[in-house]
Z-matrix of the N, CA and C atoms (Angstrom, degrees):
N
C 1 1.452
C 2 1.525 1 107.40
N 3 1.138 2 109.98 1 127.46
C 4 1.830 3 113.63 2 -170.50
C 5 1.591 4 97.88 3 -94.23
N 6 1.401 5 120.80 4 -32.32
C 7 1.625 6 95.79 5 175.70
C 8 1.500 7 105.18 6 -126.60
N 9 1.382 8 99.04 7 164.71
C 10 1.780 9 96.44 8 -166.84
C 11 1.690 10 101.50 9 -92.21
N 12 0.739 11 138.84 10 91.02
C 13 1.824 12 152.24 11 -152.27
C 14 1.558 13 87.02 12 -140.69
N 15 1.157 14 152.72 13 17.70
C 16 1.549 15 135.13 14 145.23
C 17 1.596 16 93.15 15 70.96
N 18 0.945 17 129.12 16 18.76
C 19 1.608 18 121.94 17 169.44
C 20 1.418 19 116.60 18 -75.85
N 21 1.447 20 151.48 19 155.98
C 22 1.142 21 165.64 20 163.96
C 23 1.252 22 132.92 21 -101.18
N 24 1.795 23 90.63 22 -21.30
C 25 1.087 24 104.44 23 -165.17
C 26 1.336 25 126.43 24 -137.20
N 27 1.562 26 155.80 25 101.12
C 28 1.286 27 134.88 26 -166.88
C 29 1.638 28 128.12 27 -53.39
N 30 0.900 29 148.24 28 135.96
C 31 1.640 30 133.00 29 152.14
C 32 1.703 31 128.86 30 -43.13
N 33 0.837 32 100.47 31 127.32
C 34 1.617 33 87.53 32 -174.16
C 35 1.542 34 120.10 33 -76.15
N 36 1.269 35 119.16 34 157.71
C 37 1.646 36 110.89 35 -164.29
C 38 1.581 37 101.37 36 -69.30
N 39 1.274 38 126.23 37 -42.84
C 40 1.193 39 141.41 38 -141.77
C 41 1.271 40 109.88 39 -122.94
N 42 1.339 41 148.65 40 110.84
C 43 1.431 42 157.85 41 -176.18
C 44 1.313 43 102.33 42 66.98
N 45 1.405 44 112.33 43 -137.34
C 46 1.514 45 121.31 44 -157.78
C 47 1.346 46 131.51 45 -156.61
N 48 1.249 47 103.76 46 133.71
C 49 1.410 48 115.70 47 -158.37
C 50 1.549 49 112.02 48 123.31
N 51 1.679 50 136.91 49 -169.79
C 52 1.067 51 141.19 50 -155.20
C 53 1.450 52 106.29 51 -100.88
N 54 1.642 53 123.22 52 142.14
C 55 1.391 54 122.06 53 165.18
C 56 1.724 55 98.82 54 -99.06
N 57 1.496 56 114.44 55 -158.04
C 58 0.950 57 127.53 56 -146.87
C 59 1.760 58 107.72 57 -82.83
N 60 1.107 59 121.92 58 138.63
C 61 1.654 60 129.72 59 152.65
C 62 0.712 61 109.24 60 33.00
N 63 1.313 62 145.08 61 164.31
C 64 2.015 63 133.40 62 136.83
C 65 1.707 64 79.56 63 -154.34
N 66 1.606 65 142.44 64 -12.68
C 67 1.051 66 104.92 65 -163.99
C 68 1.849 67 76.66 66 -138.92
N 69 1.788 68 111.45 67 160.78
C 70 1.048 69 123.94 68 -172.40
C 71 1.492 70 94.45 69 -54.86
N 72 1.307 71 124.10 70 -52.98
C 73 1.654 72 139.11 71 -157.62
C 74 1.868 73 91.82 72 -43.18
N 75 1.449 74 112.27 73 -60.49
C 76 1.757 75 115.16 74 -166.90
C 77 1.771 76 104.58 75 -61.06
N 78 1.694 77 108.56 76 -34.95
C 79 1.738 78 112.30 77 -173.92
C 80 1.598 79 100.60 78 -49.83
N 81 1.778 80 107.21 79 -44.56
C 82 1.488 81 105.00 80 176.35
C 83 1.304 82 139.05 81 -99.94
N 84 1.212 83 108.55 82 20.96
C 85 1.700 84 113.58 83 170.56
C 86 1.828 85 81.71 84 -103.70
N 87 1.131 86 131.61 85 -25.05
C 88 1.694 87 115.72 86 -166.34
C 89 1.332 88 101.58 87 -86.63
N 90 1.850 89 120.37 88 -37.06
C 91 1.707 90 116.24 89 165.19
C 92 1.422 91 114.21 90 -42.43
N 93 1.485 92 103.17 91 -55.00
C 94 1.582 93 124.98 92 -167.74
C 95 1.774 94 103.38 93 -46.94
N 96 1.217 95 100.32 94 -37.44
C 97 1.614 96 104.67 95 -165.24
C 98 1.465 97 115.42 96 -82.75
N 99 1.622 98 94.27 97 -55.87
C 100 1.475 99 88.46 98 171.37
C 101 1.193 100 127.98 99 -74.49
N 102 1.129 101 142.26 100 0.33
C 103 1.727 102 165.51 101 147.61
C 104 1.479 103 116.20 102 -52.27
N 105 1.527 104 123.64 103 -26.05
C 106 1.152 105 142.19 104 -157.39
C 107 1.640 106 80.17 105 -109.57
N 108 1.446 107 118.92 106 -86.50
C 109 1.043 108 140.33 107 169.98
C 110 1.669 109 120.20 108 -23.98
N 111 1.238 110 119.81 109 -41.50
C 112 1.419 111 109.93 110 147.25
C 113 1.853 112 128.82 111 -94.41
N 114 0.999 113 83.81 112 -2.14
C 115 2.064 114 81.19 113 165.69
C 116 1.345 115 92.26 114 -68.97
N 117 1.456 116 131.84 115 -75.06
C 118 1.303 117 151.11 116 -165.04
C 119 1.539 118 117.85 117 -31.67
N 120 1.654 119 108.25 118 -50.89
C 121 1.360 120 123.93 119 157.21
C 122 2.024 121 118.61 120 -44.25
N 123 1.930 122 100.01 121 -61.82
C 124 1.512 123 98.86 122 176.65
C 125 1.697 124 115.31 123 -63.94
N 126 1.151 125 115.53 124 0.72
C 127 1.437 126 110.00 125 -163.32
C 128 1.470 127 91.89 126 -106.57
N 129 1.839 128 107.26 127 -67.13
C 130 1.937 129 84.22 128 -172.86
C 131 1.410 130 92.05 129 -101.96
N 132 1.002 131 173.30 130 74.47
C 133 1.065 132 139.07 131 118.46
C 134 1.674 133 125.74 132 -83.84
N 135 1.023 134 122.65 133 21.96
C 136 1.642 135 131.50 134 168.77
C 137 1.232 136 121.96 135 -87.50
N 138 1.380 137 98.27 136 -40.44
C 139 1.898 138 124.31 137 170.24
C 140 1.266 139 124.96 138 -100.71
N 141 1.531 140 125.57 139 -34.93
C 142 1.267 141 124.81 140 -146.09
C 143 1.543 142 92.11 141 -157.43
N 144 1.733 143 112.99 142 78.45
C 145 1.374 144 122.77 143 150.07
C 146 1.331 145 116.42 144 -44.29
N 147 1.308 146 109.05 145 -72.77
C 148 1.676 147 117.25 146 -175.86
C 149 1.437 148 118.73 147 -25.44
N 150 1.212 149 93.68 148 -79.80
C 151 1.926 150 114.12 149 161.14
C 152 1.138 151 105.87 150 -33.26
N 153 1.299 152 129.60 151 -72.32
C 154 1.630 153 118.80 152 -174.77
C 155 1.623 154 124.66 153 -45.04
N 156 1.308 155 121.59 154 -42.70
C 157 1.431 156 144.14 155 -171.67
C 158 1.976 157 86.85 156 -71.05
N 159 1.653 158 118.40 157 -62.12
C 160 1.374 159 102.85 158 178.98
C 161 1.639 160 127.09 159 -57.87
N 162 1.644 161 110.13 160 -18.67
C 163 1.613 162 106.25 161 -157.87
C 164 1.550 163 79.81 162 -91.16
N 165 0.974 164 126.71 163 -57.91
C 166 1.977 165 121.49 164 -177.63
C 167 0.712 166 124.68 165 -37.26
N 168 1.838 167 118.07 166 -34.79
C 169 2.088 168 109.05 167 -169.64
C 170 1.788 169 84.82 168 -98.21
N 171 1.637 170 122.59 169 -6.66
C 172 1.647 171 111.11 170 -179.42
C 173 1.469 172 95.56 171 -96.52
N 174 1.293 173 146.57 172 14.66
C 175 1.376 174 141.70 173 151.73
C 176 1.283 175 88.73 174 -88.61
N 177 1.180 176 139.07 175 -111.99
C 178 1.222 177 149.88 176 169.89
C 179 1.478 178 128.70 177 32.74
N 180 0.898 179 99.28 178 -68.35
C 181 1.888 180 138.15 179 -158.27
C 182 1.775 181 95.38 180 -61.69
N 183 1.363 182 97.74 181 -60.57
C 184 1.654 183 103.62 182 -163.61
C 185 1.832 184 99.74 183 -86.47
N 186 1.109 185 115.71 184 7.12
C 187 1.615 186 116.78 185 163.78
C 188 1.576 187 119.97 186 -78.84
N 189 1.126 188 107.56 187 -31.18
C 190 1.524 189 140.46 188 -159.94
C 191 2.186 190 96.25 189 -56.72
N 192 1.210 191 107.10 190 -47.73
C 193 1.390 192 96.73 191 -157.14
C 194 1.706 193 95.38 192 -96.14
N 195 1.288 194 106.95 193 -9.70
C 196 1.656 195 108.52 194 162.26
C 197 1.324 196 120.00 195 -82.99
N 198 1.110 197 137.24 196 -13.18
C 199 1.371 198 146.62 197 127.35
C 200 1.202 199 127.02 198 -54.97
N 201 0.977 200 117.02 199 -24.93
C 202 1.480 201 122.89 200 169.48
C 203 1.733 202 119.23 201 -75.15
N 204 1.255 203 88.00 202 -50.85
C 205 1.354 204 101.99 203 172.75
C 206 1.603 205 104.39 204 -60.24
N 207 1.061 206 124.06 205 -42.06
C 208 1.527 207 123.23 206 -167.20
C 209 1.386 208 119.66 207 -78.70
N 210 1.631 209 115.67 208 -21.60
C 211 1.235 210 131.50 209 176.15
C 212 1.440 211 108.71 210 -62.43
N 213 1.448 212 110.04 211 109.76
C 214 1.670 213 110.55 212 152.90
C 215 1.345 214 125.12 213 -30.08
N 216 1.637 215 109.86 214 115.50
C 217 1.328 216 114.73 215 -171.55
C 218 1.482 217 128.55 216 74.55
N 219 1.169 218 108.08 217 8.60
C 220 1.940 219 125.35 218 -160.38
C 221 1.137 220 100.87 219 50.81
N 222 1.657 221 82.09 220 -155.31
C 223 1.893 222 106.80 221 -170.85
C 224 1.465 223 100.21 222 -96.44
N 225 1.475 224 132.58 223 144.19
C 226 1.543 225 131.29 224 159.53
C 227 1.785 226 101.61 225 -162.62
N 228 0.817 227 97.37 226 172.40
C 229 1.688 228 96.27 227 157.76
C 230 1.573 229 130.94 228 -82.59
N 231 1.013 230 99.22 229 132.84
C 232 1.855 231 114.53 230 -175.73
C 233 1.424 232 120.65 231 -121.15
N 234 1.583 233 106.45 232 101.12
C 235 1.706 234 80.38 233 -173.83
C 236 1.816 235 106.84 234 -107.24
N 237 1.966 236 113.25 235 50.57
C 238 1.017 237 111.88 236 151.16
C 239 1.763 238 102.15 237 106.78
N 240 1.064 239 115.73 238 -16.88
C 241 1.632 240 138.70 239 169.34
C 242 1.132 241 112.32 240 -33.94
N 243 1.672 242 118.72 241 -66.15
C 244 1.479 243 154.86 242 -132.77
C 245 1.697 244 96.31 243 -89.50
């Protein structure tokens, strides 16, 4: 990370929303998630598709604007200009 701006996260060049990591803090909310996110899978998905598809986008979902927040420059559209 070249400037210290508390970001986690890069902007992505191209559309909208967050690109990849830039700070240890984003490596571990994205471990955290997908770690969560596949327990959730080995646990219901044998029995309980439905459930699984709801508990993933309800892990998920409420991460979204803390990433947002963390993303350099927020979220907007970029079509590569910037």
């Amino acid at each position: 990370m070249t400037e210290d701006d508390g970001a986690w996260f890069a902007p992505k060049r191209f559309g909208y929303g967050a690109g990849l990591p830039i700070a240890w803090q984003g490596w571990a909310l994205i471990a955290g998630l997908v770690g969560v996110s596949m327990a959730l899978v080995f646990a219901l998905a044998p029995a309980h598709q439905g459930y699984l598809a709801i508990a993933v986008i309800g892990i998920n979902l409420p991460a979204m604007p803390l990433i947002a927040k963390k993303t350099r420059g927020g979220w907007k559209w970029r079509n590569g200009r910037e």
